[in-house]
PQR file with spaces between the fields and no chain letter, atoms N, CA, C, O and H, PARSE charges and radii, in Angstrom:
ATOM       1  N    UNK     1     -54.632   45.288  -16.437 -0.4000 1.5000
ATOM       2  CA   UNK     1     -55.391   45.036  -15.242 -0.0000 2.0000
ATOM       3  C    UNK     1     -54.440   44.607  -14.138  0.5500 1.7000
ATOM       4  O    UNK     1     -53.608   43.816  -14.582 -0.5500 1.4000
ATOM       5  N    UNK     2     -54.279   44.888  -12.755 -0.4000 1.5000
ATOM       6  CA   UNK     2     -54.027   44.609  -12.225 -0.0000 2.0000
ATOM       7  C    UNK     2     -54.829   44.649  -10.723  0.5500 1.7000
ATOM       8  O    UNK     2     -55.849   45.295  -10.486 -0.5500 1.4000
ATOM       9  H    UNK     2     -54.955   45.530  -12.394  0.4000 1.0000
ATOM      10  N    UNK     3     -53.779   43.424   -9.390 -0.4000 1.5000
ATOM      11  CA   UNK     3     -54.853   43.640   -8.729 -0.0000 2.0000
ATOM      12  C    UNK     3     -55.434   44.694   -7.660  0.5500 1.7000
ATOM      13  O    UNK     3     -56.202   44.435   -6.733 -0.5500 1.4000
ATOM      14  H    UNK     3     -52.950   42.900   -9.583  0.4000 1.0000
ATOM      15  N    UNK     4     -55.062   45.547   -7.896 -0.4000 1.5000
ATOM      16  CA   UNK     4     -55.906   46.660   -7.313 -0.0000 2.0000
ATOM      17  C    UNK     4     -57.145   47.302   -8.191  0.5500 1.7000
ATOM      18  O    UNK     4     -57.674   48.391   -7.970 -0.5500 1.4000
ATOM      19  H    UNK     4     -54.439   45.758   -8.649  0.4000 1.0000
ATOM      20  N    UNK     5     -57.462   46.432   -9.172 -0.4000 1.5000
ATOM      21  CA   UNK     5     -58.674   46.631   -9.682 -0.0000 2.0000
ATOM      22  C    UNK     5     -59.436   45.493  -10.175  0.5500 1.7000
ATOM      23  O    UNK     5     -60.273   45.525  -11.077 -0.5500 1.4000
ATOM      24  H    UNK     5     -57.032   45.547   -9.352  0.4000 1.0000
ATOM      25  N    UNK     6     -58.895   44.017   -9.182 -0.4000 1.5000
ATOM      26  CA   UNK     6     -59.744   43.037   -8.968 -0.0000 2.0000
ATOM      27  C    UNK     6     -59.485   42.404  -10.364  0.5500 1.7000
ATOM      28  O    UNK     6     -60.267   41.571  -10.823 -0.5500 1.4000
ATOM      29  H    UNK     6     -58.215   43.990   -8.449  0.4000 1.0000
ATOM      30  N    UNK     7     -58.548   42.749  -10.928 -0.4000 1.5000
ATOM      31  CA   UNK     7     -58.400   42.199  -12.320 -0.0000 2.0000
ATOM      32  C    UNK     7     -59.836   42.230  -13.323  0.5500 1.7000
ATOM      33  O    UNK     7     -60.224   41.371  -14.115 -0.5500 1.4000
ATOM      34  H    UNK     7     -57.912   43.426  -10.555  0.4000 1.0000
ATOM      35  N    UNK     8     -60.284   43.197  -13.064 -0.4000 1.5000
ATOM      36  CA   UNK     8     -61.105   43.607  -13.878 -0.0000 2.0000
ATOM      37  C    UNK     8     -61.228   44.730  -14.687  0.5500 1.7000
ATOM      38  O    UNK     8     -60.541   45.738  -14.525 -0.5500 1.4000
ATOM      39  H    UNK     8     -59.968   43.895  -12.421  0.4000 1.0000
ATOM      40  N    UNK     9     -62.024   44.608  -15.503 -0.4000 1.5000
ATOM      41  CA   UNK     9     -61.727   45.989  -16.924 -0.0000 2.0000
ATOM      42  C    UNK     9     -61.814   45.649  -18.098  0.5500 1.7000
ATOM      43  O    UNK     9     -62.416   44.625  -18.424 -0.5500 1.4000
ATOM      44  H    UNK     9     -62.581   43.789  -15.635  0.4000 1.0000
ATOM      45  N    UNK    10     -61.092   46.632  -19.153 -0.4000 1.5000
ATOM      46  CA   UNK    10     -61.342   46.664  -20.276 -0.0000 2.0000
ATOM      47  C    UNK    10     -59.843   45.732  -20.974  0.5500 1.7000
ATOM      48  O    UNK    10     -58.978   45.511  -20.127 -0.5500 1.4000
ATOM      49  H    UNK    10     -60.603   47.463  -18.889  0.4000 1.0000
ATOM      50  N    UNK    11     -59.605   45.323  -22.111 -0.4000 1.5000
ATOM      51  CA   UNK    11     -57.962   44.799  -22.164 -0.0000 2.0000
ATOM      52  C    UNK    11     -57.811   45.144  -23.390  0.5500 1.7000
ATOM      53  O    UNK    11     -58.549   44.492  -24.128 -0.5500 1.4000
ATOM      54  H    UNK    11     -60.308   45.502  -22.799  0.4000 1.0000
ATOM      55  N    UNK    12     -57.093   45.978  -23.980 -0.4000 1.5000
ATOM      56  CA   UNK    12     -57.092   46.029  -25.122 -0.0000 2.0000
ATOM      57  C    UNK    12     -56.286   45.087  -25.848  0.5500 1.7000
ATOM      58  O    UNK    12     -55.278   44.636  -25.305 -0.5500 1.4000
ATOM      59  H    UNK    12     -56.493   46.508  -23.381  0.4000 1.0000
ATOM      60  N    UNK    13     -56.742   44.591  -27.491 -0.4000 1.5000
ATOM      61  CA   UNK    13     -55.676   43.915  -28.337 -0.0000 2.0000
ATOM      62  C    UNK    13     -54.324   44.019  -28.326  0.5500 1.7000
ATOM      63  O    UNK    13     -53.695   44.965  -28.800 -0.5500 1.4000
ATOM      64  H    UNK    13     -57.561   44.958  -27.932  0.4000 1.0000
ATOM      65  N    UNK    14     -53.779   42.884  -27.694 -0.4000 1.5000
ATOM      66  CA   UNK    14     -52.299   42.738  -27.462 -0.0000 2.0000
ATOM      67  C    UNK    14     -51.729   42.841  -25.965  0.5500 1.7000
ATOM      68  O    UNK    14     -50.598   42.740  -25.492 -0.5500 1.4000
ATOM      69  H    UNK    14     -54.290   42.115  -27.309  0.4000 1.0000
ATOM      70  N    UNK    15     -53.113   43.109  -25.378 -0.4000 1.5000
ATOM      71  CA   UNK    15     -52.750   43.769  -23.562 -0.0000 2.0000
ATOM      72  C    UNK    15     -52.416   42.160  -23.221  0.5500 1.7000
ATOM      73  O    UNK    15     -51.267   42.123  -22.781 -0.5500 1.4000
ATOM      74  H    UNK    15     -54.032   43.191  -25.762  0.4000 1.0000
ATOM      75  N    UNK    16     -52.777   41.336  -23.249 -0.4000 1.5000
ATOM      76  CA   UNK    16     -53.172   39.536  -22.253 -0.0000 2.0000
ATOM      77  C    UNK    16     -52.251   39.135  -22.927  0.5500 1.7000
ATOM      78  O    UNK    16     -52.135   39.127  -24.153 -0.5500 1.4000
ATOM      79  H    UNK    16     -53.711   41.366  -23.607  0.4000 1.0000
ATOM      80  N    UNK    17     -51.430   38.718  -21.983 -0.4000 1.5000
ATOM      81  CA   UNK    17     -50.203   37.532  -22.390 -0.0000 2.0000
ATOM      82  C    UNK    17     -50.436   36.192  -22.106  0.5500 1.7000
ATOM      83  O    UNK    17     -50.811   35.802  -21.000 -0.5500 1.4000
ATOM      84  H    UNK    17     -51.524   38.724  -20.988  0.4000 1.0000
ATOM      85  N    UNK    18     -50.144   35.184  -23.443 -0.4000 1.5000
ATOM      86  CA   UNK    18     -50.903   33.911  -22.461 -0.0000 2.0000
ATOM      87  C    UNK    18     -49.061   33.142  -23.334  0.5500 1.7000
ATOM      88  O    UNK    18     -48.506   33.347  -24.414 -0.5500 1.4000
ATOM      89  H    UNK    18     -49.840   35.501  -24.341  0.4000 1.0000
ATOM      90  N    UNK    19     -48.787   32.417  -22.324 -0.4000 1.5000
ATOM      91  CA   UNK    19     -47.928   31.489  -22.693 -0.0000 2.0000
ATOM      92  C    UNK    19     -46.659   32.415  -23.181  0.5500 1.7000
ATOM      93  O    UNK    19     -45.885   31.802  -23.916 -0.5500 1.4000
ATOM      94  H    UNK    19     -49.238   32.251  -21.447  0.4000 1.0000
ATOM      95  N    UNK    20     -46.282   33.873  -22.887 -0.4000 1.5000
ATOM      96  CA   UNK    20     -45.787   34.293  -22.974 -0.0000 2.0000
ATOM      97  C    UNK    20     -45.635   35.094  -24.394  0.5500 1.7000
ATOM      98  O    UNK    20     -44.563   35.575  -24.758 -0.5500 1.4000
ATOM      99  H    UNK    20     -46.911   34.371  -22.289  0.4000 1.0000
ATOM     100  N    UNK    21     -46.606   35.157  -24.996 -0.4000 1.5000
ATOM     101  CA   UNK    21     -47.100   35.834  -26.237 -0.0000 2.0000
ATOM     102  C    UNK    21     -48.656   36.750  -26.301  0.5500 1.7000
ATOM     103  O    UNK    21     -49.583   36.226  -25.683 -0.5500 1.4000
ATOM     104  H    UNK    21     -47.478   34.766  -24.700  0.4000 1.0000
ATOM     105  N    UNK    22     -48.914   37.954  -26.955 -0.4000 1.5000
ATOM     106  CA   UNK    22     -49.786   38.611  -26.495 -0.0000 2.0000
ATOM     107  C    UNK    22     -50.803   37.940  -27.764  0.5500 1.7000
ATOM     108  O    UNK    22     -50.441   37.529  -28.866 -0.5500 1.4000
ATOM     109  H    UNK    22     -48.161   38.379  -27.457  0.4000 1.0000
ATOM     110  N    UNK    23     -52.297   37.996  -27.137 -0.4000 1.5000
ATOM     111  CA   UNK    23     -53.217   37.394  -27.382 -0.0000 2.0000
ATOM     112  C    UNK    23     -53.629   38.394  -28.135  0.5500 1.7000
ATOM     113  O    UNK    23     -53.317   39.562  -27.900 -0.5500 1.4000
ATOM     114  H    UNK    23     -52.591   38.329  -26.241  0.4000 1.0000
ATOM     115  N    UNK    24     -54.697   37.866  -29.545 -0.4000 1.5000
ATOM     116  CA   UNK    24     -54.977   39.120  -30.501 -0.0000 2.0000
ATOM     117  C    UNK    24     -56.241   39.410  -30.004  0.5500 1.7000
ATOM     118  O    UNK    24     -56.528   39.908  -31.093 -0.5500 1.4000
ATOM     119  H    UNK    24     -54.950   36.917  -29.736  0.4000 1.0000
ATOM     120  N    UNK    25     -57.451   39.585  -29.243 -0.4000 1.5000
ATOM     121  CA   UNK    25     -58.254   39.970  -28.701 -0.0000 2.0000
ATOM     122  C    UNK    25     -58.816   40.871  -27.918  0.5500 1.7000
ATOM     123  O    UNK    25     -58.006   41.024  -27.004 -0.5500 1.4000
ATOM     124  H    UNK    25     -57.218   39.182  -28.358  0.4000 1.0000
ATOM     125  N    UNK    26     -59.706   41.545  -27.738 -0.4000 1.5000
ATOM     126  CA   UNK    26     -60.029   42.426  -26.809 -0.0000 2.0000
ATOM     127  C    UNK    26     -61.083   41.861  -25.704  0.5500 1.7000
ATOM     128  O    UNK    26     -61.949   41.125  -26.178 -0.5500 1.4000
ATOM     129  H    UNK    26     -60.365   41.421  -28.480  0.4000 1.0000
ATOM     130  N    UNK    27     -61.124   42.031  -24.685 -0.4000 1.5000
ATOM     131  CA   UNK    27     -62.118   41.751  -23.474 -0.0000 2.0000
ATOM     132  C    UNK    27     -62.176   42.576  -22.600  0.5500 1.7000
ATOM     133  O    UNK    27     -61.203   43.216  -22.201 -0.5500 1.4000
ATOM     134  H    UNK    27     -60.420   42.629  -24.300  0.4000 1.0000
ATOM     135  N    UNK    28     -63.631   42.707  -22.064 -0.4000 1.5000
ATOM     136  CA   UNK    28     -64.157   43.479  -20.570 -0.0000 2.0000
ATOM     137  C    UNK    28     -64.287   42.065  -19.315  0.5500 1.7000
ATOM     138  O    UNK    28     -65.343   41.494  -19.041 -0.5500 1.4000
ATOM     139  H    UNK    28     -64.421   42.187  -22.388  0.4000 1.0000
ATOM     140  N    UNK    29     -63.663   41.921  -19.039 -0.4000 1.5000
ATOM     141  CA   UNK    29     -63.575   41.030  -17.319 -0.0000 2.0000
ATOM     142  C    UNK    29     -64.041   41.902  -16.443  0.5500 1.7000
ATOM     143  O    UNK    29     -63.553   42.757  -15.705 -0.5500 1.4000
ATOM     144  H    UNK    29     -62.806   42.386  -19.261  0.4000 1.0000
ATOM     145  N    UNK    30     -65.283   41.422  -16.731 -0.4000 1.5000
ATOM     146  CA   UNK    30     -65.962   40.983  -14.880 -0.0000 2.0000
ATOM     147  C    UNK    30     -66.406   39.623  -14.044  0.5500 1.7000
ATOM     148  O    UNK    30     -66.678   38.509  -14.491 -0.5500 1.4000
ATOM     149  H    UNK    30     -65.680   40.727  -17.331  0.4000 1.0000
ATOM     150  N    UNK    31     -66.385   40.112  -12.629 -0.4000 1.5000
ATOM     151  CA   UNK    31     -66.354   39.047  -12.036 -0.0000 2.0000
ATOM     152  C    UNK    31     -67.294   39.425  -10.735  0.5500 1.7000
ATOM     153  O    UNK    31     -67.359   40.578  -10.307 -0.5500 1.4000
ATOM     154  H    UNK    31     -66.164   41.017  -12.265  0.4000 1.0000
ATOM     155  N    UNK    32     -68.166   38.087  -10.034 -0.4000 1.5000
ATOM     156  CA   UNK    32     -69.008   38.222   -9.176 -0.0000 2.0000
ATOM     157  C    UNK    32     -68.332   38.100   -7.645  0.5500 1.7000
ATOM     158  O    UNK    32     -67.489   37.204   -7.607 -0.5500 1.4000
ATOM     159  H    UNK    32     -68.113   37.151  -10.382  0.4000 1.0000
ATOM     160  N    UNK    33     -68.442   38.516   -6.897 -0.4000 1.5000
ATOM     161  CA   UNK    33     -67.612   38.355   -5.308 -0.0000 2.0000
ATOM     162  C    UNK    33     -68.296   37.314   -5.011  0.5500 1.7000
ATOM     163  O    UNK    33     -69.508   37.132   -5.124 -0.5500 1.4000
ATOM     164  H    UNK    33     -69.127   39.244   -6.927  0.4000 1.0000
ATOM     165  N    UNK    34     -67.166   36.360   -4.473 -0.4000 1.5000
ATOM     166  CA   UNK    34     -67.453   35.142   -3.583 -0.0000 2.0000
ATOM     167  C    UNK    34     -67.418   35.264   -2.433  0.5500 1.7000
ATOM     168  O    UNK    34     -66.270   35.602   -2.147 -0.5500 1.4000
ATOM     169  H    UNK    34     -66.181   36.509   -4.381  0.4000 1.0000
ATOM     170  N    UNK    35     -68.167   35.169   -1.348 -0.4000 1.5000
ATOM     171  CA   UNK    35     -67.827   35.427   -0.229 -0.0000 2.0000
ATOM     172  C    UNK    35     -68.844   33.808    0.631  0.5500 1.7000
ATOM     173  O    UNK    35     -69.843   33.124    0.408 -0.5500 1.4000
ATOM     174  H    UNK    35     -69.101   34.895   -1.581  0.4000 1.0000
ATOM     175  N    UNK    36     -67.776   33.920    1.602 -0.4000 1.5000
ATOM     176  CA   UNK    36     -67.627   32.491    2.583 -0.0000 2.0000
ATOM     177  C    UNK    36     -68.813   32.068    2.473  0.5500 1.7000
ATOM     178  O    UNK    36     -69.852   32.618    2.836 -0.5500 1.4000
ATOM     179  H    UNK    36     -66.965   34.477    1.783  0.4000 1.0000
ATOM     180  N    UNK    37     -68.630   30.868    1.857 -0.4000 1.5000
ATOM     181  CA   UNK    37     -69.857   29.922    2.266 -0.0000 2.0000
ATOM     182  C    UNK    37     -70.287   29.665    1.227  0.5500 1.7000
ATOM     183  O    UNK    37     -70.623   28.482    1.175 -0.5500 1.4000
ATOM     184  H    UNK    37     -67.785   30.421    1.562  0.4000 1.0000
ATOM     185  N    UNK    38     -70.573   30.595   -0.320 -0.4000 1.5000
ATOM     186  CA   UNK    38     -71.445   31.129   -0.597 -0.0000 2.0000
ATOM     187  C    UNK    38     -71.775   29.419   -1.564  0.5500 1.7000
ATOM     188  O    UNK    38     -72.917   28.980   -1.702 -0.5500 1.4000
ATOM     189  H    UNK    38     -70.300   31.556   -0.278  0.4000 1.0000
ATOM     190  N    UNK    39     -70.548   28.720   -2.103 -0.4000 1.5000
ATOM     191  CA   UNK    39     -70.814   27.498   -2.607 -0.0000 2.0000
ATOM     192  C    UNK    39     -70.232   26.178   -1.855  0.5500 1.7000
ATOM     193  O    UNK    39     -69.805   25.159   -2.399 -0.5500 1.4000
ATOM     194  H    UNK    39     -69.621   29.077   -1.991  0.4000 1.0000
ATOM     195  N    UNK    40     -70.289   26.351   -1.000 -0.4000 1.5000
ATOM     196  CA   UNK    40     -70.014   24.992    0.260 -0.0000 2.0000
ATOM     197  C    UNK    40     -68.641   24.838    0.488  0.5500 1.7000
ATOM     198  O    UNK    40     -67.781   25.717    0.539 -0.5500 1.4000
ATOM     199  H    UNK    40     -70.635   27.178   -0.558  0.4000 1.0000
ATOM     200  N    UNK    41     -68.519   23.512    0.630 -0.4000 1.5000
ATOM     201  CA   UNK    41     -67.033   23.171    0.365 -0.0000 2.0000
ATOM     202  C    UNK    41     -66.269   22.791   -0.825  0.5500 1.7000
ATOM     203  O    UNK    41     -65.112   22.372   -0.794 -0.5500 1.4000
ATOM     204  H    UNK    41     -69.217   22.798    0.589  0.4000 1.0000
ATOM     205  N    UNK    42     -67.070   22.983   -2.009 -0.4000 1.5000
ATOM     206  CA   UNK    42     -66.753   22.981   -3.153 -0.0000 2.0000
ATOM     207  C    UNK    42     -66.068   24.619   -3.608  0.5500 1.7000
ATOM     208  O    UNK    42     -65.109   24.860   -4.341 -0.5500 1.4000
ATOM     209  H    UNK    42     -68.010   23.323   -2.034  0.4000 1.0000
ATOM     210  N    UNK    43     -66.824   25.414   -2.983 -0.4000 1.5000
ATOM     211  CA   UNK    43     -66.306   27.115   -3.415 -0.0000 2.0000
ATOM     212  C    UNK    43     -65.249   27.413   -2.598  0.5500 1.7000
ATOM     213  O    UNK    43     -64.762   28.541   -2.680 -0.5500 1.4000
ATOM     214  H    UNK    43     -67.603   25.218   -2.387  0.4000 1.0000
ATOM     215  N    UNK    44     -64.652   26.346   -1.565 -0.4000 1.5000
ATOM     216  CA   UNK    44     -63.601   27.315   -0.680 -0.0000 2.0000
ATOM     217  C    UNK    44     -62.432   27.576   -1.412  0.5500 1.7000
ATOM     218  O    UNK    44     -61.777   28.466   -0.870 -0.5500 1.4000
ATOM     219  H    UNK    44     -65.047   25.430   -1.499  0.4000 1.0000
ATOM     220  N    UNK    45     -61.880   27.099   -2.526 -0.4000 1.5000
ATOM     221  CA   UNK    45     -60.736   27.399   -3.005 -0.0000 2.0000
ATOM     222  C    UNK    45     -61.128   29.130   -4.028  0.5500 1.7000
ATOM     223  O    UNK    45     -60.306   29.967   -4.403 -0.5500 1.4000
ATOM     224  H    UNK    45     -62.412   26.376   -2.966  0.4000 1.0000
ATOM     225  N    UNK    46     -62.398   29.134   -4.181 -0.4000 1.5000
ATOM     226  CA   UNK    46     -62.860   30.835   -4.433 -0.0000 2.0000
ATOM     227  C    UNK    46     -63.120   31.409   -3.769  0.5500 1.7000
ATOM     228  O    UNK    46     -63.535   32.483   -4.204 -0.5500 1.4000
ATOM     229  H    UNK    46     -63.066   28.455   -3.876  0.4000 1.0000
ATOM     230  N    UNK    47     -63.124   31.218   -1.847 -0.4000 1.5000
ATOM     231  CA   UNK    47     -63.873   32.319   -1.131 -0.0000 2.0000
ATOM     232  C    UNK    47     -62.577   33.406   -1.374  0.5500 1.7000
ATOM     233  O    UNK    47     -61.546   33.148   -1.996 -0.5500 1.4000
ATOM     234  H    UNK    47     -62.787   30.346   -1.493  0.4000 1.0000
ATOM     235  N    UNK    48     -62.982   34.904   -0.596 -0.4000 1.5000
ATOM     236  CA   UNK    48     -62.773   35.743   -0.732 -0.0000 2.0000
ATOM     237  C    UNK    48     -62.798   36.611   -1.666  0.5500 1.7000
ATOM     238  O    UNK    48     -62.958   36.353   -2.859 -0.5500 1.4000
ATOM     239  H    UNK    48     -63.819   35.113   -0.090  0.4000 1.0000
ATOM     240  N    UNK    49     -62.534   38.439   -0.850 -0.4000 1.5000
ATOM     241  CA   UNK    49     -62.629   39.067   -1.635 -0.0000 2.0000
ATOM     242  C    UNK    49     -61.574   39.625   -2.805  0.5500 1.7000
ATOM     243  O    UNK    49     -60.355   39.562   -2.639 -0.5500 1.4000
ATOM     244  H    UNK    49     -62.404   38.649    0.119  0.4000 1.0000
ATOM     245  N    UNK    50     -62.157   40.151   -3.946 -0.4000 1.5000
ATOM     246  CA   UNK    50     -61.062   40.383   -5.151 -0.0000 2.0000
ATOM     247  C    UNK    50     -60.516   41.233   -4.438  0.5500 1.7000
ATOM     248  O    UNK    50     -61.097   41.627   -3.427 -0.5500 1.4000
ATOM     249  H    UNK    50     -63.146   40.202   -4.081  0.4000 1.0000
ATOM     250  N    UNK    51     -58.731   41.932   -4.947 -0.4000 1.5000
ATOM     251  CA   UNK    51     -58.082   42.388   -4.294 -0.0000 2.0000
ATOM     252  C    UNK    51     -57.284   43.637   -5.249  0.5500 1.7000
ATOM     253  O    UNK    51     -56.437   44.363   -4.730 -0.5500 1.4000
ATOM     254  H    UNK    51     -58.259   41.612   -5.768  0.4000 1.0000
């Protein structure tokens, strides 16, 4: 995944590196668009759009 696809998708087993070792799992990441405002001043460190 990368971000020209909003970091979203499919990942296959062994794709996600966490801590510098690949994770044995598979996942579909999705994610909802935040856009301004949408959770006060608590959401501003999420406004914008995925990229």
């Amino acid at each position: 995944m990368t971000p020209a696809t909003g970091f979203r998708g499919y990942e296959k087993i062994g794709e996600n590196i966490t801590q510098g070792a690949p994770d044995m799992h598979e996942a579909i990441d999705c994610y909802r668009e935040v856009t301004k405002g949408m959770y006060g001043d608590l959401g501003k460190v999420m406004e914008g759009y995925n990229q």
